[in-house]
MILODREN-949578 format. One record per residue (C-alpha): residue in three letters; chain; x, y, z; residue number from 1. Coordinates in Angstrom, 2 decimals, always signed. Layout:
[site "ala", "A", [X, Y, Z], NUM]
...
//
This chain:
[site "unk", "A", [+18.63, +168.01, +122.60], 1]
[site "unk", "A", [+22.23, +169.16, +122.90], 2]
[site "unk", "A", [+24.33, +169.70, +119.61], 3]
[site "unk", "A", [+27.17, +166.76, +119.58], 4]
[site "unk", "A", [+30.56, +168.55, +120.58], 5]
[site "unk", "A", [+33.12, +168.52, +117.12], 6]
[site "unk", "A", [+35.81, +166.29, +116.96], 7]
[site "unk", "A", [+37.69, +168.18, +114.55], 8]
[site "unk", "A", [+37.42, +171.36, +117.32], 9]
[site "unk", "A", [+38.17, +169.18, +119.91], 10]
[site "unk", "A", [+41.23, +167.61, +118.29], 11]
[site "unk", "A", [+42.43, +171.20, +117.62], 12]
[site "unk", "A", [+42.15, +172.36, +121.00], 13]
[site "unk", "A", [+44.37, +169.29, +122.30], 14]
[site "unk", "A", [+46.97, +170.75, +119.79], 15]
[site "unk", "A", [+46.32, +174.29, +120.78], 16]
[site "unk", "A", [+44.43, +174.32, +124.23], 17]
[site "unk", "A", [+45.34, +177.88, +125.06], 18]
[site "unk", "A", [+43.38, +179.15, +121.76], 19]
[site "unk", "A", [+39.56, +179.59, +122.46], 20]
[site "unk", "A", [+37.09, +177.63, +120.63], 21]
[site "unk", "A", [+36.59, +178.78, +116.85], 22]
[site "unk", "A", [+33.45, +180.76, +115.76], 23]
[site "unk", "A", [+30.39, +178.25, +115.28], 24]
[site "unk", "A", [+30.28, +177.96, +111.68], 25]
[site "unk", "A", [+26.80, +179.57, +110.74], 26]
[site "unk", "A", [+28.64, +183.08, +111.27], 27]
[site "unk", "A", [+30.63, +182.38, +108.73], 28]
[site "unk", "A", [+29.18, +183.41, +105.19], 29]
[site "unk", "A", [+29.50, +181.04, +102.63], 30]
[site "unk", "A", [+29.72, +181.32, +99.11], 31]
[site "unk", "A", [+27.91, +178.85, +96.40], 32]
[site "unk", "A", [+30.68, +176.34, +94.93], 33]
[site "unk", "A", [+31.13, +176.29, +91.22], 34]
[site "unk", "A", [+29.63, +173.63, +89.34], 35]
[site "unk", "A", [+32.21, +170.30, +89.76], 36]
[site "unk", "A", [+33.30, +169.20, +86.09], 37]
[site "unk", "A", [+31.31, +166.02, +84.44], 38]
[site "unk", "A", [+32.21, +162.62, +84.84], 39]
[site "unk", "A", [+30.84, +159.75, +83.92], 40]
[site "unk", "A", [+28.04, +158.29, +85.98], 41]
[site "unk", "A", [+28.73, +155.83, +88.11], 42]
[site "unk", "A", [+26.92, +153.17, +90.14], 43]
[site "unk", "A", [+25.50, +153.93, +93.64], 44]
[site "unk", "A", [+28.42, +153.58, +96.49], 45]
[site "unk", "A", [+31.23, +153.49, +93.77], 46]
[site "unk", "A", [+33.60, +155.89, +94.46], 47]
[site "unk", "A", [+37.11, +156.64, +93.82], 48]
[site "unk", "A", [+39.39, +156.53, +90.74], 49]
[site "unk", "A", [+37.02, +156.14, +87.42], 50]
[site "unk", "A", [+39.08, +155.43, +84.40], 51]
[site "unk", "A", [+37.62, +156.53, +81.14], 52]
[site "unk", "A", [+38.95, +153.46, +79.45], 53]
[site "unk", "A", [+36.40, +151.00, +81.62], 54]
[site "unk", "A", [+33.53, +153.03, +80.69], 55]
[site "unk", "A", [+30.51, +151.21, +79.59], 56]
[site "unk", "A", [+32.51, +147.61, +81.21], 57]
[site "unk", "A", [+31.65, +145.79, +83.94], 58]
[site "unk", "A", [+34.21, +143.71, +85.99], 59]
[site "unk", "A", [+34.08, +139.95, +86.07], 60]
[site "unk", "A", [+36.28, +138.33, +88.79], 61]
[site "unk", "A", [+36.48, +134.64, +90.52], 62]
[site "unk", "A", [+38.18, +133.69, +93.34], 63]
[site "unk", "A", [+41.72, +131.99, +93.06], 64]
[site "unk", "A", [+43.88, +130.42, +95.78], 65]
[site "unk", "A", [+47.47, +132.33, +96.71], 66]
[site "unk", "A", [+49.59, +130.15, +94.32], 67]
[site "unk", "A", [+47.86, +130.26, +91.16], 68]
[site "unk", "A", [+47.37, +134.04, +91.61], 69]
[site "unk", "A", [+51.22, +134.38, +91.88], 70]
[site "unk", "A", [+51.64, +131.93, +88.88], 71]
[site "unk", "A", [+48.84, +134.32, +86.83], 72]
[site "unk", "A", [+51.23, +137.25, +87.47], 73]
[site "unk", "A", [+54.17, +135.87, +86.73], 74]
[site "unk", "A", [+53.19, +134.30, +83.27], 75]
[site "unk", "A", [+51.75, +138.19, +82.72], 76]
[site "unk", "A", [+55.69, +138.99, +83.68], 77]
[site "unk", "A", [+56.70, +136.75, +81.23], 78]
[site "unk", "A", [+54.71, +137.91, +78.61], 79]
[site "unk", "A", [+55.44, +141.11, +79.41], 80]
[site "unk", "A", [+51.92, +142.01, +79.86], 81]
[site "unk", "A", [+48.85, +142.44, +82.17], 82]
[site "unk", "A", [+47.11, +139.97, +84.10], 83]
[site "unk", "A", [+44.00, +141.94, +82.60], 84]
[site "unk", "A", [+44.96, +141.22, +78.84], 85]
[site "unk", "A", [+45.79, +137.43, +79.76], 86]
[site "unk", "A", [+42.51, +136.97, +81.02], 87]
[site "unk", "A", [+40.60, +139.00, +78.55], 88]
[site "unk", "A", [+42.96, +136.42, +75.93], 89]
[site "unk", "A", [+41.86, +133.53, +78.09], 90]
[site "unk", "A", [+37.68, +134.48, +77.85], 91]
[site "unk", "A", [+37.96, +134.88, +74.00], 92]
[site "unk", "A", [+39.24, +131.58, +73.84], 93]
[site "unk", "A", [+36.45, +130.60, +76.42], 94]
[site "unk", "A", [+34.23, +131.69, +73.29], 95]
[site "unk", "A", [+35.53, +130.27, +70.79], 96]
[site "unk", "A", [+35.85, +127.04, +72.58], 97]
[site "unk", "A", [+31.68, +127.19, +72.73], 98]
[site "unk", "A", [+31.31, +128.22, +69.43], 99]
[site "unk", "A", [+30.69, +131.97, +70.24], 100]
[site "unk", "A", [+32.03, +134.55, +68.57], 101]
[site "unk", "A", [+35.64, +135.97, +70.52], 102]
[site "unk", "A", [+36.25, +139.55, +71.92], 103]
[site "unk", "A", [+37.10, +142.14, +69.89], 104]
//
């Protein structure tokens, strides 16, 4: 079975088509890469930006129509806060509420 052709060497040559096609990369030696600095673990198929503040926390979220999202962020406005910390404020009292003790 044929190799598939590159699409990153074909997109170059329809930038460049007088320049012949580049060496196949096995020619090429490669060096070993040096060890990538630890980060925290994260879940399988998470990827991205992993703030070191979050570690250990899982996310919690529920589904709200257009208008009381825009109301949520404008009393964190007001407050001159998050919509995080309201909500965080707004689960303690959930707690307390049921008798439970409220996040620290």
């Amino acid at each position: 079975m044929a190799k598939r052709p590159s699409l990153a060497e074909k997109m170059r040559q329809a930038v460049t088509p007088d320049t012949p096609p580049a060496a196949p990369m096995a020619a090429i030696p490669v060096r070993p890469a040096a060890a990538p600095p630890q980060e925290p673990r994260r879940a399988a198929g998470m990827s991205g930006f992993y703030a070191s503040t979050r570690a250990g926390k899982k996310k919690v979220t529920a589904p709200l129509d257009p208008a009381t999202h825009k109301r949520l962020r404008q009393l964190a406005l007001d407050k001159d806060t998050t919509s995080e910390a309201l909500l965080i404020e707004a689960i303690s009292d959930l707690f307390i509420k049921y008798g439970k003790p409220p996040i620290t």
